[in-house]
N, C-alpha and C positions, 0 to 999 in steps of 0.2 A: 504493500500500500504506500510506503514511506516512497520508496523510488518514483511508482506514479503519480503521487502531490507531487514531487520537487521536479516532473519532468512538465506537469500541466503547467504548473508557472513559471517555470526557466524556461518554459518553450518561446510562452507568451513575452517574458522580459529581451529575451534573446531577440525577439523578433522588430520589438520596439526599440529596440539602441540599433538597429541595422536599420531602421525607417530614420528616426529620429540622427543619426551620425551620418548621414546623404546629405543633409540640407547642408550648402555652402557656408548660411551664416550661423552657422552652428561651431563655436571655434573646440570644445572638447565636451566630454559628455559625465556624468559624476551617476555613477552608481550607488543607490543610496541600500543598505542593507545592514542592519545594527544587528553585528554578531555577538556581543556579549555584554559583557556588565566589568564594573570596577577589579573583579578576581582573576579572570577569566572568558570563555569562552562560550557564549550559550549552549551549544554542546560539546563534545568531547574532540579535539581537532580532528581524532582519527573518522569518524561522526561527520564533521567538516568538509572533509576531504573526499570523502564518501558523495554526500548528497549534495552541499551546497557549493564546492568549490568546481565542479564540470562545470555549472554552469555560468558559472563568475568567469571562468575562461574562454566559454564563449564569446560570452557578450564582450569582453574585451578582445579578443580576434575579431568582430564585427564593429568593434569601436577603432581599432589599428588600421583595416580593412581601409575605412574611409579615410585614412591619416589624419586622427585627432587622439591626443591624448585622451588616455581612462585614467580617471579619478576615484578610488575607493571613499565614500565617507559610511562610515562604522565606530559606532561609540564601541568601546569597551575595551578588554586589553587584549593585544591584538600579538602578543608579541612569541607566542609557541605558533602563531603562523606566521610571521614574516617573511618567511622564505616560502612560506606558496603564494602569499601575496605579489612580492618582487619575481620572485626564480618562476612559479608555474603559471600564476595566473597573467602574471606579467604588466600590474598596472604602473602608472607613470607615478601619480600623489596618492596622497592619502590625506584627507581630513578627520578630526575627532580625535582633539589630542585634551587630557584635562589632568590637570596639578596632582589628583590623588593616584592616579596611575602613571603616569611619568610625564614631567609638566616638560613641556616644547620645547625650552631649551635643551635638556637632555636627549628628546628625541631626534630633534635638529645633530647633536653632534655625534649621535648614534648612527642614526638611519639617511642622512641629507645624500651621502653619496652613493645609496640605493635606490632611491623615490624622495621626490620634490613633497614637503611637509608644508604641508597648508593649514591655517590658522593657530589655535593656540593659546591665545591669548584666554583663558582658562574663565567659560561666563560666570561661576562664581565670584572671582579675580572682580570681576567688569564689576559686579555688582555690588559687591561693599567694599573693595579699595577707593583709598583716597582719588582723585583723580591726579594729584602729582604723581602717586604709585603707579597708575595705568600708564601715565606718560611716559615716566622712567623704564618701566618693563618695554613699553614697544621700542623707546629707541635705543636702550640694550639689546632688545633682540634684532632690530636693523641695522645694528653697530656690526652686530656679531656674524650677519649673513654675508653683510655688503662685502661684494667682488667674491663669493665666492658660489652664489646663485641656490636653488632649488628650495626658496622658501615662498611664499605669501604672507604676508601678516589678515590677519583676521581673526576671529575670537575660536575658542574650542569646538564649539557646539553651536547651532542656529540660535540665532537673537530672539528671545522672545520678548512679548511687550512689558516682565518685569524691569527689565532689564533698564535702570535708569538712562535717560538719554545720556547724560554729561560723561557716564563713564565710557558711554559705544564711542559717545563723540570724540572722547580724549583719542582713544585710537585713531578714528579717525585723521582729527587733525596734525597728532606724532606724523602718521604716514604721509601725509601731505607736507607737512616741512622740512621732511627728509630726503624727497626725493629731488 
């Protein structure tokens, strides 16, 4: 039963990143799939590997296919698959990085010269640091990339509307006087 769930919607997702990765203005495409939580993996990598990762390889072959980068974004800890992330499935970034499982900068000086690390900037972080703090962390962490590529600055997790403006904004503005 497990194999035909995961083949009735990989089929359908596979098929959508090959429709969706044609259009011109379409510069890369972000697979959104939350494989686990703060410990670990929602199921067992070997589990993983099994059911969900064929077809994370597809759609990335269909996301290459059209030459655009694949973007994994997946909360959780990611890090007993990292090498089927990069080595098999073969994606480019990865988003969903947060301070209680290894805050961005760590993973930046980990992972940067396997896959491009997008955001980071940890929404907890956003939401009760000071805003001098926000500042200071982005342009440490643009300090720390500059000239040698594979980052974006952006927050850990999608923005939701707790999320106080002043502290999104500080980021914001860090990355705009930087550049």
């Amino acid at each position: 039963f497990a194999m035909e769930l995961f083949a009735h919607i990989g089929s359908r997702l596979e098929r959508y990143y090959q429709l969706t990765a044609a259009y011109d203005f379409v510069g890369a495409c972000i697979s959104n799939d939350d494989w686990g939580f703060k410990t670990q993996t929602l199921f067992s990598p070997r589990a993983m590997r099994q059911f969900v990762f064929p077809w994370h390889r597809r759609i990335v072959e269909q996301i290459h296919a059209a030459g655009k980068p694949a973007i994994l974004h997946s909360c959780g800890n990611f890090l007993k698959v990292l090498d089927d992330i990069v080595d098999d499935m073969q994606f480019d970034a990865r988003h969903s990085y947060e301070d209680t499982i290894m805050p961005v900068e760590e993973a930046y000086e980990d992972h940067h010269h396997r896959l491009a690390i997008l955001g980071g900037i940890d929404v907890d972080f956003v939401c009760r640091a000071p805003i001098e703090a926000i500042e200071e962390r982005c342009r440490q962490m643009l300090a720390r990339v500059t000239g040698r590529g594979g980052y974006a600055l952006g927050t850990g997790n999608s923005v939701p509307a707790y999320v106080p403006d002043e502290g999104y904004f500080a980021m914001i503005r860090t990355a705009l006087q930087m550049r």
